[in-house]
PABALUM-368161 format. One record per residue: x, y, z of N, C-alpha, C in turn. Coordinates in steps of 0.05 Angstrom, whole numbers, padded with zeros to 5 digits, always signed. Layout:
% PABALUM-368161
XYZXYZXYZ...
This chain:
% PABALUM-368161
+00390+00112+00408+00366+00096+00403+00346+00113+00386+00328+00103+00361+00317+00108+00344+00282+00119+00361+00277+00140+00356+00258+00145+00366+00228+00148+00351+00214+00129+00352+00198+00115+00337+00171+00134+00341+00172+00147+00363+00143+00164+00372+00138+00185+00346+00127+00200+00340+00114+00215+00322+00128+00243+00319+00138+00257+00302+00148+00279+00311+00120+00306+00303+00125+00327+00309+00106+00349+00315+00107+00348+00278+00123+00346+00260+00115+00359+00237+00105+00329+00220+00101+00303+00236+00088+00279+00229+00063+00294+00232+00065+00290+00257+00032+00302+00266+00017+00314+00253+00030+00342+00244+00018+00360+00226+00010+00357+00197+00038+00334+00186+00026+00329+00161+00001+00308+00164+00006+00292+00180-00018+00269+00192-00053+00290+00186-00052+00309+00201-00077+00322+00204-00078+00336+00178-00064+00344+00155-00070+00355+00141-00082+00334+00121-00070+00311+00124-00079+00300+00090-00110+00283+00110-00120+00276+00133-00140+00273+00147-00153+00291+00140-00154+00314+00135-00170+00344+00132-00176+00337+00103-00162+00328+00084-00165+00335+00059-00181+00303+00048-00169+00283+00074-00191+00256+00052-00224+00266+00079-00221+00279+00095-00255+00281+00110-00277+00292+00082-00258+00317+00073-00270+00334+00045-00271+00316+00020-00255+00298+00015-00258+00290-00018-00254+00259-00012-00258+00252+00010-00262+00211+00007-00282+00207+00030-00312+00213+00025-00330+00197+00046-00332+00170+00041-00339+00147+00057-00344+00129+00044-00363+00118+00031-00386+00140+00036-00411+00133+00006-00396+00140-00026-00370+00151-00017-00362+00164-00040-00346+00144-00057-00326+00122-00040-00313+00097-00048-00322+00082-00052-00359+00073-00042-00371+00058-00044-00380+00058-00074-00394+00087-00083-00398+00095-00098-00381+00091-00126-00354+00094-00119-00339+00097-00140-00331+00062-00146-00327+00050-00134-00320+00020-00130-00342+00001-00150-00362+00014-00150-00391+00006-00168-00391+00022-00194-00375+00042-00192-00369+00050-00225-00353+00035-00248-00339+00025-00238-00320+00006-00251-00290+00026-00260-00295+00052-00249-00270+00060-00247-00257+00069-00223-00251+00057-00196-00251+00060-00171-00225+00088-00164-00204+00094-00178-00190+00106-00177-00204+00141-00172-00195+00159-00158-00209+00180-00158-00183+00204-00165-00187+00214-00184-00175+00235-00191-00173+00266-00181-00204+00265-00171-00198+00285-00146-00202+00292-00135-00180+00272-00121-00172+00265-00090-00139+00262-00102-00129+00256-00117-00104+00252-00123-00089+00280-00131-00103+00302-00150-00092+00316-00166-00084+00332-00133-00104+00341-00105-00095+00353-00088-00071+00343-00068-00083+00314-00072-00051+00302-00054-00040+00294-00066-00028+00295-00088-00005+00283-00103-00003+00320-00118-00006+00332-00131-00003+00355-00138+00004+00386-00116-00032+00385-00107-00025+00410-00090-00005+00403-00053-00016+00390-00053+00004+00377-00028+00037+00369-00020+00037+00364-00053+00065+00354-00064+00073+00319-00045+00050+00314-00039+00059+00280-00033+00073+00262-00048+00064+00266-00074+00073+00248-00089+00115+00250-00092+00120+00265-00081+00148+00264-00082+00157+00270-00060+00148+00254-00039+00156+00257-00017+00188+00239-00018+00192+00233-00033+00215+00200-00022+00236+00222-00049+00231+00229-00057+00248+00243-00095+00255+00260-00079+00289+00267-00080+00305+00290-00072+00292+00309-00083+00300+00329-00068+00293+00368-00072+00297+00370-00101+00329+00367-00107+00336+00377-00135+00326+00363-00159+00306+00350-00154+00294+00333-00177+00269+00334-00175+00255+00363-00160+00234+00371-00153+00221+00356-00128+00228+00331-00118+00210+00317-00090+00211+00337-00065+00198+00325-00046+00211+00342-00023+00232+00334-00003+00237+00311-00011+00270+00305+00003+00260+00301+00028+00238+00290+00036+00229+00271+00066+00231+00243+00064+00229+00229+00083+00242+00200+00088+00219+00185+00088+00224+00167+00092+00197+00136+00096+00184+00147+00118+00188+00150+00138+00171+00155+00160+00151+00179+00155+00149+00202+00133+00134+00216+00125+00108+00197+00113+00122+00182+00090+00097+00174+00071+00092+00154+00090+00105+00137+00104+00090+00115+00130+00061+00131+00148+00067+00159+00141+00043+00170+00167+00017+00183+00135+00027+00183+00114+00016+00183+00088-00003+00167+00084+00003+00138+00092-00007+00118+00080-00024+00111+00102-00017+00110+00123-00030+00104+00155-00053+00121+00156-00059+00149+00140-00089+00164+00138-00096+00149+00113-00080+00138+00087-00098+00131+00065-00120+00105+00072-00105+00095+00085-00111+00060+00098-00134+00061+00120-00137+00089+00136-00160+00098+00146-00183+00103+00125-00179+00113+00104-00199+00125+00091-00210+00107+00069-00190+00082+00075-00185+00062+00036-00189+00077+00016-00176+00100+00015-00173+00116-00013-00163+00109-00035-00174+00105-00053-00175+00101-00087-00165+00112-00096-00124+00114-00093-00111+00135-00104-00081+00110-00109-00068+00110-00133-00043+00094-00125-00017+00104-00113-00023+00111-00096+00003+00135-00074+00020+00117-00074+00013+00081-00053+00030+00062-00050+00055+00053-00077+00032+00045-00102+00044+00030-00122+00065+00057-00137+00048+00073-00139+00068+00103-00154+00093+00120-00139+00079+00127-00115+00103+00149-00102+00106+00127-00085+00113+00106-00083+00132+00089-00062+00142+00068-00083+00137+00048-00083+00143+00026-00105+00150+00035-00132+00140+00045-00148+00152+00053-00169+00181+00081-00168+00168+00097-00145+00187+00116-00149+00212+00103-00137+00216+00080-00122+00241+00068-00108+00252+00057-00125+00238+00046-00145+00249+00027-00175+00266+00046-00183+00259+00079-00189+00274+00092-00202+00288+00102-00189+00283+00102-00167+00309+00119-00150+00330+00101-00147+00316+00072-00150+00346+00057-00152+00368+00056-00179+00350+00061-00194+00368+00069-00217+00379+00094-00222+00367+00105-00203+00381+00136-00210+00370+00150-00240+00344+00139-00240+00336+00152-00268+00314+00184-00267+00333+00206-00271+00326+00229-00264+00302+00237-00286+00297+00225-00299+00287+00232-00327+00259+00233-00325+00240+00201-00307+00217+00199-00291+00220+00204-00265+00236+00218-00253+00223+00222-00223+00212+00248-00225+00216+00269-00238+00216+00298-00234+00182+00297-00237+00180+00279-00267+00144+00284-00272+00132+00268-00253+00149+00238-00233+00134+00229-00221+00127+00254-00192+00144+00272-00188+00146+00289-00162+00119+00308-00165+00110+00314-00189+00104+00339-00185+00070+00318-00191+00067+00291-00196+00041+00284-00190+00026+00290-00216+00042+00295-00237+00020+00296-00251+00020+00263-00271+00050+00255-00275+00058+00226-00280+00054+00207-00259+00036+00186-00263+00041+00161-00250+00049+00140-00257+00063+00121-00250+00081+00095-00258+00068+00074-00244+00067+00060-00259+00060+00023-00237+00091+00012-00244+00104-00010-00231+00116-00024-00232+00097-00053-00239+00118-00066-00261+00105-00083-00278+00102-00112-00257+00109-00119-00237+00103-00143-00222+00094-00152-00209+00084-00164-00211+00048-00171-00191+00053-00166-00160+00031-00159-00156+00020-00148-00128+00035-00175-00101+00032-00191-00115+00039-00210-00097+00067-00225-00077+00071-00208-00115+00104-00221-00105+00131-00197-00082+00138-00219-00066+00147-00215-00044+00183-00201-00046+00192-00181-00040+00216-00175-00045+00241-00185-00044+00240-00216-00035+00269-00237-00045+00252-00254-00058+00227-00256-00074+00225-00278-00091+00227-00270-00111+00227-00289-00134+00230-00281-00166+00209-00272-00177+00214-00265-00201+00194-00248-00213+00194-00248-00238+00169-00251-00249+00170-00258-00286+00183-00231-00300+00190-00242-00328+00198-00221-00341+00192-00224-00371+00183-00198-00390+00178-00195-00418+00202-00213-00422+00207-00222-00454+00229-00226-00478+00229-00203-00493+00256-00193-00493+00267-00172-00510+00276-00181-00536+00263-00177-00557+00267-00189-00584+00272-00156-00601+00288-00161-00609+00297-00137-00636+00300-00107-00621+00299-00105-00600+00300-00080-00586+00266-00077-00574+00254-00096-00579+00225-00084-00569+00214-00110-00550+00192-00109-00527+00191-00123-00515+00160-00133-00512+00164-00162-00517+00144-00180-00516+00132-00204-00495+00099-00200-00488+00099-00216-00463+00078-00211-00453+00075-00223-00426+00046-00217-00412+00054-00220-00383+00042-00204-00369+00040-00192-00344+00019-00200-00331+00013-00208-00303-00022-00203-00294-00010-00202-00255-00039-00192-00252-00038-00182-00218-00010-00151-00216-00013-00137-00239+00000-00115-00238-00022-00102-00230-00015-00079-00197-00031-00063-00181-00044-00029-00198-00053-00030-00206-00066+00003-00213-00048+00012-00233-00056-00015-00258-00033-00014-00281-00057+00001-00298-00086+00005-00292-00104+00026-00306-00094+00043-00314-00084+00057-00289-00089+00090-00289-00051+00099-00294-00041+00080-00295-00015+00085-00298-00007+00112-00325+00012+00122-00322+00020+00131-00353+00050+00124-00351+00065+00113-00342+00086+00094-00346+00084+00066-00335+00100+00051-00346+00099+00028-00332+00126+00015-00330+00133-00001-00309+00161-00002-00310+00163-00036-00312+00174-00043-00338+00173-00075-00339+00198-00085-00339+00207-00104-00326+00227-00121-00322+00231-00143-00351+00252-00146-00360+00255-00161-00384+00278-00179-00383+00271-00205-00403+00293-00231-00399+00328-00216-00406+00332-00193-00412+00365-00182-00413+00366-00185-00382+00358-00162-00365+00361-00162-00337+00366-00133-00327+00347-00126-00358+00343-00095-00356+00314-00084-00345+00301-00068-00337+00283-00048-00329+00285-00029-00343+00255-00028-00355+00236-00010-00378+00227+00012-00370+00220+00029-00379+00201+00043-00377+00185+00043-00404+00159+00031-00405+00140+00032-00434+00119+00055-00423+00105+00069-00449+00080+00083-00437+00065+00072-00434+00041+00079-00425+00019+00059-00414+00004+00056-00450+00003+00065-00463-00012+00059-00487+00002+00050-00505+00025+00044-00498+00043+00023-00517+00033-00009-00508+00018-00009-00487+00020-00035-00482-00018-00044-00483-00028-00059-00478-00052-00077-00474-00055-00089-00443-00076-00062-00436-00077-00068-00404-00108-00073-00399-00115-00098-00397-00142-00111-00385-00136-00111-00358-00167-00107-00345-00169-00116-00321-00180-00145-00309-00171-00141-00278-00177-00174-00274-00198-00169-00254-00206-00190-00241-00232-00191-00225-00204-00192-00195-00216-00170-00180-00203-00167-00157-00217-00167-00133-00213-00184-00108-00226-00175-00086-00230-00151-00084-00204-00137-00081-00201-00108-00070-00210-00087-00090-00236-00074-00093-00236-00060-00113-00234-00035-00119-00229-00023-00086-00201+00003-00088-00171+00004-00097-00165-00020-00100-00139-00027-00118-00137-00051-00140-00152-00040-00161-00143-00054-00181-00123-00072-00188-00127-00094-00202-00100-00107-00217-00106-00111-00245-00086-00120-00262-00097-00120-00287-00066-00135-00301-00079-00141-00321-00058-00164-00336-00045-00146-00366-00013-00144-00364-00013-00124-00377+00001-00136-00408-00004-00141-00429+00006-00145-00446+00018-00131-00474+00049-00135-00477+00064-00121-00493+00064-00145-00518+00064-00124-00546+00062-00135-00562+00088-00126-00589+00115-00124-00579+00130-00111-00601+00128-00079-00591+00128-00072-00554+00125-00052-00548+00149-00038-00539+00166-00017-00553+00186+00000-00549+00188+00008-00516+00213+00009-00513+00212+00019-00480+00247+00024-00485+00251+00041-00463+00270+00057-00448+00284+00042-00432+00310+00027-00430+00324+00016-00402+00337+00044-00380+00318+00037-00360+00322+00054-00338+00341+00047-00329+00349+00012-00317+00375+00009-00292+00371-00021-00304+00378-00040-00285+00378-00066-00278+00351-00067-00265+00345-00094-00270+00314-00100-00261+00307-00109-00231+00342-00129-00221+00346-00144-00203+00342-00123-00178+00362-00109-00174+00362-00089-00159+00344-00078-00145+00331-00063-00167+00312-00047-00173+00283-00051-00162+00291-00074-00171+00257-00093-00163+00260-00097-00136+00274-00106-00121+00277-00117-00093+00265-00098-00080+00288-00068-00085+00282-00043-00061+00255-00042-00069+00248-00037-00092+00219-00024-00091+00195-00039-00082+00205-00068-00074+00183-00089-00063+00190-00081-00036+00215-00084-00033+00214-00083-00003+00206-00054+00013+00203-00036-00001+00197-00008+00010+00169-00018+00007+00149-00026-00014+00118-00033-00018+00122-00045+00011+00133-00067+00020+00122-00092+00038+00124-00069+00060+00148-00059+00067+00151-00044+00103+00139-00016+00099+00121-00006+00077+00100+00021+00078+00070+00002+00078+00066-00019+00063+00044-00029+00071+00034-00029+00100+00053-00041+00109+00049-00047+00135+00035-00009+00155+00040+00000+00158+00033+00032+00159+00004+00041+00151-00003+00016+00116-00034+00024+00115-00052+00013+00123-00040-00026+00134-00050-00038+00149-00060-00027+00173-00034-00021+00187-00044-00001+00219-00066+00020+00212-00071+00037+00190-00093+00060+00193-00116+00041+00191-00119+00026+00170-00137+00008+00169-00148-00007+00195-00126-00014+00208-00138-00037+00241-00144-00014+00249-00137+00011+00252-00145+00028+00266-00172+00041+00268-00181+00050+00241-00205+00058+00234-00225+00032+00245-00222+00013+00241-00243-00002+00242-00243-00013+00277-00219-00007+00291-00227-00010+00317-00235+00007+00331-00235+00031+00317-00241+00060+00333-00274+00059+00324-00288+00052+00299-00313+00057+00293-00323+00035+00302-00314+00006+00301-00324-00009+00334-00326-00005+00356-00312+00001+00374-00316+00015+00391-00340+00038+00392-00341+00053+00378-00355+00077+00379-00394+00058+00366-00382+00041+00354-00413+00028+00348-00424+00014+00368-00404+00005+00391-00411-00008+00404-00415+00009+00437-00414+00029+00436-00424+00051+00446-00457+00057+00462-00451+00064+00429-00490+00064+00420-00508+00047+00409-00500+00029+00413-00507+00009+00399-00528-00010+00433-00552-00008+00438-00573-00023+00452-00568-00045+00448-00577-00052+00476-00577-00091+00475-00590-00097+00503-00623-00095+00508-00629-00099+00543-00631-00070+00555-00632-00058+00534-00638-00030+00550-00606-00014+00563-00584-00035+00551-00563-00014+00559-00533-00024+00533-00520-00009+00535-00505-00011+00510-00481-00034+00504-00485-00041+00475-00472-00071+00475-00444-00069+00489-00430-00051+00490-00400-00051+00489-00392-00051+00521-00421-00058+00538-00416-00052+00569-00413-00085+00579-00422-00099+00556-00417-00126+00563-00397-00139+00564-00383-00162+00584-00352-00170+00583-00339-00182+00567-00356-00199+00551-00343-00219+00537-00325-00196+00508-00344-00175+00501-00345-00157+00474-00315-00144+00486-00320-00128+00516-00300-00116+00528-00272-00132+00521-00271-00158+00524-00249-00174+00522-00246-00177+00498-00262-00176+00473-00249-00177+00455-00231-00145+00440-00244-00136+00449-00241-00102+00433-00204-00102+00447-00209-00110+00474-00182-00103+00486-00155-00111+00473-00164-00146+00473-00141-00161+00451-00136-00144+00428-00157-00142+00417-00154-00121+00382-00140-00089+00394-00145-00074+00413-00125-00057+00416-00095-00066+00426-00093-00082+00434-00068-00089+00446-00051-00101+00416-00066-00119+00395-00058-00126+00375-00046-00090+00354-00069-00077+00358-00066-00043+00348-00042-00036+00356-00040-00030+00375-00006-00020+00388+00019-00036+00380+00019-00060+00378+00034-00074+00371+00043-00068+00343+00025-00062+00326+00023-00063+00299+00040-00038+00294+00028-00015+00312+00040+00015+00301+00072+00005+00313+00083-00004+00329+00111+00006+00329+00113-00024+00310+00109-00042+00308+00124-00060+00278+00133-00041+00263+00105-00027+00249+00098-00011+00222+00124+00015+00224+00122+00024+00249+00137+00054+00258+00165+00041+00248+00174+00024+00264+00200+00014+00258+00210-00002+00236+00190+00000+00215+00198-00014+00192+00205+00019+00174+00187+00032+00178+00190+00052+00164+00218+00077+00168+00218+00068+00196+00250+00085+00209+00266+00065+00200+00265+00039+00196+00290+00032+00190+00302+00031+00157+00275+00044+00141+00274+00046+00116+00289+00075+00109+00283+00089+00127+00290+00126+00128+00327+00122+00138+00330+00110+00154+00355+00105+00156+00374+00090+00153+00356+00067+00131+00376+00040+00127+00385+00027+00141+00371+00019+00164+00392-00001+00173+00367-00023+00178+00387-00040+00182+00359-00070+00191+00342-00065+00179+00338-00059+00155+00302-00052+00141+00301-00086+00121+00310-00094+00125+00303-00121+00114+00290-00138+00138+00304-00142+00160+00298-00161+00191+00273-00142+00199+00261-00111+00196+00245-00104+00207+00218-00106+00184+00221-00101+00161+00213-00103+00141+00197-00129+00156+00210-00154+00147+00194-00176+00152+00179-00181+00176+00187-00167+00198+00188-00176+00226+00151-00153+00225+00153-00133+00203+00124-00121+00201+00114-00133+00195+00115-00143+00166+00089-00169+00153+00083-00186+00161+00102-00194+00177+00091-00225+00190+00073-00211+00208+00073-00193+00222+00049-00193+00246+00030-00172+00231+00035-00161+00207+00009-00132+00205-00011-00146+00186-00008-00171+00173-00028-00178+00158-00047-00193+00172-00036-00209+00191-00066-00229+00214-00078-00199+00229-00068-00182+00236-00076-00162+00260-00092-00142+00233-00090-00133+00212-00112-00125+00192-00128-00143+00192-00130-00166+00176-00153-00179+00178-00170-00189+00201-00166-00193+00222-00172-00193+00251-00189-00173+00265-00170-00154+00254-00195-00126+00274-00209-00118+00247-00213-00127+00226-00236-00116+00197-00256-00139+00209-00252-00156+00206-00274-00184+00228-00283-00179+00237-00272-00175+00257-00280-00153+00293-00295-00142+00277-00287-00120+00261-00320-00100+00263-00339-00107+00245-00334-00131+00229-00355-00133+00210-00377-00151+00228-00370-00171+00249-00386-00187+00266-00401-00169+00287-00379-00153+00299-00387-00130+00325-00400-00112+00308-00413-00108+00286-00438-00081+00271-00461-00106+00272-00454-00122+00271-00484-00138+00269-00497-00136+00236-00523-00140+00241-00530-00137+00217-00521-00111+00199-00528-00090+00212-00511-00061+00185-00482-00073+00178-00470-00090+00189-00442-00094+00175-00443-00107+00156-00467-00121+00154-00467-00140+00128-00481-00125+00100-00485-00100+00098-00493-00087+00085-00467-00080+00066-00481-00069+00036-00468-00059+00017-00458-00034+00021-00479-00010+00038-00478+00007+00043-00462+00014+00071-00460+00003+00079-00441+00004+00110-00402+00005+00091-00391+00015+00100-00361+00009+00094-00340-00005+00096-00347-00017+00122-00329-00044+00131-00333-00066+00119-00341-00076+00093-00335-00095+00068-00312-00087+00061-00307-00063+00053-00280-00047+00041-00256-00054+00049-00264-00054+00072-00242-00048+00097-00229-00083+00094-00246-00105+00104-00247-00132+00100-00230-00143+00081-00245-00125+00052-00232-00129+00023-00208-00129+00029-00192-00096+00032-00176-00090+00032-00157-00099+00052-00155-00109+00076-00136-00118+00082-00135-00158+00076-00153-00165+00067-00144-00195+00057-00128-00191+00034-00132-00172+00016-00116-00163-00006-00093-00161+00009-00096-00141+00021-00062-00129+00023-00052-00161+00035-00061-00176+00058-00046-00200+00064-00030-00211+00047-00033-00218+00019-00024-00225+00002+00001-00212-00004-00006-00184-00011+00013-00172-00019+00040-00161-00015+00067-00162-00035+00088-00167-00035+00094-00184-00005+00081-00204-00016+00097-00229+00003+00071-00231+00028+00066-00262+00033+00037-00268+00055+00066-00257+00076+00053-00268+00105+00059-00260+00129+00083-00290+00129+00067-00315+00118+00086-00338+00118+00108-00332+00106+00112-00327+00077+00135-00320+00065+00149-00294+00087+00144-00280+00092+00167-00266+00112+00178-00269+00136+00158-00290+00144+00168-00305+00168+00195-00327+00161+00188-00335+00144+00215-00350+00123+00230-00331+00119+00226-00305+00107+00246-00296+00108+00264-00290+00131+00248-00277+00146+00264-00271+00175+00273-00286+00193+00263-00320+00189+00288-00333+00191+00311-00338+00187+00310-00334+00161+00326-00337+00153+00361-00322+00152+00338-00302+00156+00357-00266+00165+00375-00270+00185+00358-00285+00222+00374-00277+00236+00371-00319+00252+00385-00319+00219+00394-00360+00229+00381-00375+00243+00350-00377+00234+00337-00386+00260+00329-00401+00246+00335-00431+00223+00326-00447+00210+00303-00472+00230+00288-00479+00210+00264-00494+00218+00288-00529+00218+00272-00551+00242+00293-00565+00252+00287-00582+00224
């Protein structure tokens, strides 16, 4: 049996990259940056994707990564989702780098390992890992088209586009025309990417390619969901502490007690989904039936406990300056992404023959 608990060198990496977003991601600092109009933070990335060597956590040894499994970057993403850090760890060293690892294209993983290259994958945020997915026209050898709801296709310096052959690109990011769009989430950008007669590289097949790397996005999401429900039930709690009401503190009252409880009981639930989507990603097996069996429950249980604390802060939660807007943002975003909770519940019907009558 698969042992889902934490191991001592989780732990350790857990506290190290916690150590490193306490120093370089406050949240006056995301707040801050989110109002610049360039929300992405560079450094905060160059130390965990460079000095840390995160960014190639999933890229074998001999192609420079460090040859760790999903359950590493699952405890990766579980501190980013605490901190809503403004870095594309998800879309670059998971989703994109799975695109290429499915192709076996040694050529971008090495620069994607060492963090100083980042890649978006060209297909909207939305779309779910067995649904379809638009694609450029390849005319004369060069490829023409438009893109939109591609995740932190800004800051990219590759991009990996899917085209009507049934091939997968790699274009540079300045071969192409990348506007942005108006996003809830404004720690994760989207943007609409348009090729105009833009040269690109066939890495693999698109079909393939595209699936794993959605479906690694959908069962690591789930992981930044849990840091996310987490942070925001732990600083509820703790607001509701100290927090006066009658001369003694709100959180001593029953009805609040009853709710906080549900939201931790929903929390625990969430970490072994998330745990076991990500072990079954490290080991292959059932990572499709667990995959879904995460989304369906980590996107209501994010948005649920970000509620929870934006109602339970009271008035400071409704502030610009408070952080739990972020938090709110960011998991109605993520709900959406690669596939709602409905679409995987369809799926995972589907998985284990449980059709609707």
């Amino acid at each position: 049996m698969t042992d889902l608990l934490y191991s001592e060198e989780e732990e350790a990496l857990r506290a190290a990259v916690r150590d490193l977003l306490t120093d370089h991601c406050d949240p006056a600092g995301v707040i801050a940056r989110a109002e610049s109009g360039a929300p992405h933070d560079p450094a905060l990335w160059k130390p965990l994707a460079e000095g840390m060597g995160l960014a190639g956590l999933l890229i074998p040894e001999e192609l420079g990564g460090q040859g760790a499994t999903h359950r590493e970057a699952a405890v990766v993403l579980e501190e980013l989702g605490r901190a809503v850090a403004p870095v594309p760890y998800l879309t670059s060293a998971v989703v994109a780098t799975e695109a290429l690892l499915a192709c076996a294209d040694e050529e971008l993983l090495g620069p994607l390992a060492s963090g100083r290259t980042r890649a978006a994958l060209a297909v909207g945020l939305h779309a779910a890992p067995d649904a379809g997915f638009p694609a450029v026209r390849l005319e004369g050898g060069t490829l023409h088209g438009e893109l939109t709801g591609i995740a932190d296709a800004a800051t990219a310096d590759v991009l990996l586009v899917p085209a009507d052959d049934g091939g997968l690109y790699a274009v540079g990011a300045d071969a192409a025309t990348v506007t942005g769009q108006v996003s809830l989430d404004l720690t994760r950008p989207l943007a609409t990417v348009r090729l105009d007669g833009a040269s690109g590289r066939r890495v693999g097949d698109a079909g393939p390619a595209v699936r794993r790397a959605l479906r690694a996005g959908a069962a690591l999401l789930a992981s930044e969901q849990l840091g996310l429900a987490d942070w925001t039930l732990t600083e509820t709690v703790r607001y509701l502490k100290e927090r006066k009401q009658f001369n003694r503190p709100v959180g001593g009252f029953q009805a609040l007690k009853h709710r906080l409880a549900q939201l931790w009981l929903e929390v625990v639930n969430l970490r072994a989904a998330a745990r076991a989507a990500a072990d079954a990603l490290a080991h292959d097996e059932d990572a499709d039936v667990t995959t879904a069996v995460a989304q369906a429950y980590a996107s209501p249980v994010a948005v649920h406990a970000a509620e929870e604390a934006l109602q339970l802060h009271g008035g400071i939660g409704m502030t610009w300056e408070h952080p739990v807007h972020l938090y709110l943002k960011r998991a109605k975003a993520d709900s959406i992404a690669y596939g709602t909770a409905g679409a995987h519940r369809e799926t995972l019907a589907g998985l284990v023959d449980l059709q609707a009558p």
